[in-house]
N, C-alpha and C positions, 0 to 999 in steps of 0.2 A: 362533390369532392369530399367532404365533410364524413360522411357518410360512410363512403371507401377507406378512408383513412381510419374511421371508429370500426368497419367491419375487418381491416390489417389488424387492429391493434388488440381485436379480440382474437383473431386467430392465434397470432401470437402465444399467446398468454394462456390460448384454450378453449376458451370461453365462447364460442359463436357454435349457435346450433340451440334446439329446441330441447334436447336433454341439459345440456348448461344452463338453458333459460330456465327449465320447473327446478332447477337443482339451486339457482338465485333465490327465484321466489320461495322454494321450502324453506331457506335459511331465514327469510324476511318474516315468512309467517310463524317460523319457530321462535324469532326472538319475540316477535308480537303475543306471543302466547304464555312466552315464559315471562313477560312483562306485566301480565294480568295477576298472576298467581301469590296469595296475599303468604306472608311471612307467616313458617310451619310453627305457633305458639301454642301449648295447650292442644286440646281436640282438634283446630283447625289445623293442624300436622298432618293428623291424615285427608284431610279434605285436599289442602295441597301438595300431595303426594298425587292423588287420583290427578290433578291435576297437573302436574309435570309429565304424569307416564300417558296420561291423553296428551297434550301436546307430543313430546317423544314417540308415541306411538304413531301421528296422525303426520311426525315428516318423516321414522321409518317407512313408514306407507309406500310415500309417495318421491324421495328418492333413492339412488343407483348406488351411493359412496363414495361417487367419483370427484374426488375435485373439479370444482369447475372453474374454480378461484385463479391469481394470479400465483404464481410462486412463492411468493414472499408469504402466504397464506398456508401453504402446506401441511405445515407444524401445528398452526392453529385447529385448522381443518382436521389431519388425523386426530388429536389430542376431543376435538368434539364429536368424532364418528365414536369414539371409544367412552365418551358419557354416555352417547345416542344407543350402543351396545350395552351398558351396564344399567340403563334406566330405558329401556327399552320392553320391547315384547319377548317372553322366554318362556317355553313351556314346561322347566320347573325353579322359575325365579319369582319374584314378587311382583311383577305384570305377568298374569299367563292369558294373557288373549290372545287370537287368530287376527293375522290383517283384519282391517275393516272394522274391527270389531270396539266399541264402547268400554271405556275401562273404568270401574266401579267399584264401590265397597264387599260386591261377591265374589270381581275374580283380580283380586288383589289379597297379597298372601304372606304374612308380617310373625315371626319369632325364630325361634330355632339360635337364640341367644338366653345365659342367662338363663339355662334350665326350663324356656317356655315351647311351650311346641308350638308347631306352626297351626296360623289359623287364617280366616279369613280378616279385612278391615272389619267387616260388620261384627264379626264376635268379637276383636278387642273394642269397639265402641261400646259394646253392652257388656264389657267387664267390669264392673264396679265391683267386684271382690278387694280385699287388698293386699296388696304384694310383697310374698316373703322371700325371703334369701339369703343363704347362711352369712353370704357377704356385702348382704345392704347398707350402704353408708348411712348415716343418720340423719339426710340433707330427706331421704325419702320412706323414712320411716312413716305411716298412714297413708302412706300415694296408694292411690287407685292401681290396678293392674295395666288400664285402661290409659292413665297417665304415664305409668312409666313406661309404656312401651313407648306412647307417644315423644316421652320425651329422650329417652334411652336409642329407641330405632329408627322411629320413621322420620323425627324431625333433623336427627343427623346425617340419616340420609338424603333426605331433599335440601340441605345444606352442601351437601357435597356435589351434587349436581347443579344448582339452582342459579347458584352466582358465577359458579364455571362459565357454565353456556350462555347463561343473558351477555356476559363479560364477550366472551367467544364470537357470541352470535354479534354485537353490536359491533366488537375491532372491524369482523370481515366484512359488514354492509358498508361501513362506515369507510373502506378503505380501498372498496370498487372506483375504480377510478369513475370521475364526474360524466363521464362521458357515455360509459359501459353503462349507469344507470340511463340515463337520458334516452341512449341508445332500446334499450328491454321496453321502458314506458312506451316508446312509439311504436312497439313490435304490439 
């Protein structure tokens, strides 16, 4: 009876069926991921950068877009398809991998601000030149190139995405009804 009542309640709502189930699990293994990934300070900016756009790359993968969620989700849900699109795979953005594919210091792709052209991660990690600019503030006067992009690009961008979606990803897990979990574990 119990059972019937949790399979009404996800039709409902939407959510019954095996494309709504891997579309749960991607949200769960995307928050778990974006969970791991240490605070973008210094050089470690780009490290977790590689490591938001592997995460983001690895649940574009593997869901559709579709909401699987209840309604009341919606909002949230588009609002995190549209990080999952900006920090995502692009083939002239700053992830350019193919599905499937490992995202790394060679095909990740950081300037074109700020008078720098574009390069890969690995050639700003080995800029230690230092960084001129008719309008550099005095806070980074001697900064490395290497740092200021770090601290100028990559680390405001994985701030901009970072706490979005763990935030995002945690509301929607968090807000599946008790049941709807319960329900997926036994499937």
């Amino acid at each position: 009876m119990l059972n019937r009542v949790i399979k009404q309640q996800l039709r409902e709502v939407g959510i019954l069926g095996e494309e709504s189930k891997n579309e749960v699990k991607a949200v769960k293994e995307l928050y778990d991921a974006l969970s791991k990934i240490k605070e973008p300070i210094g050089e470690q900016a780009y490290y977790s950068a590689i490591d938001l756009f592997n995460a983001v790359s690895k649940y574009q993968d593997v869901t559709t877009g579709k909401n699987p969620f209840p309604k009341r989700f919606a909002q949230q849900y588009a609002t995190l398809q549209e990080h999952v699109k900006n920090a995502g795979r692009d083939e002239f953005g700053i992830n350019r991998t193919s599905k499937g594919k490992i995202v790394g210091i060679d095909n990740t792709y950081w300037g074109n601000q700020f008078g720098l052209w574009t390069q890969t991660t690995r050639e700003w990690l080995q800029a230690n030149d230092k960084f001129t600019h008719a309008d550099l503030k005095p806070q980074f006067k001697g900064i490395t190139t290497k740092d200021f992009v770090a601290r100028q690009i990559v680390a405001p961008f994985v701030k901009s995405h970072l706490e979005p979606m763990k935030n995002m990803t945690k509301d929607i897990i968090n807000g599946i009804n008790k049941n709807v979990n319960e329900y997926y574990e036994k499937q």
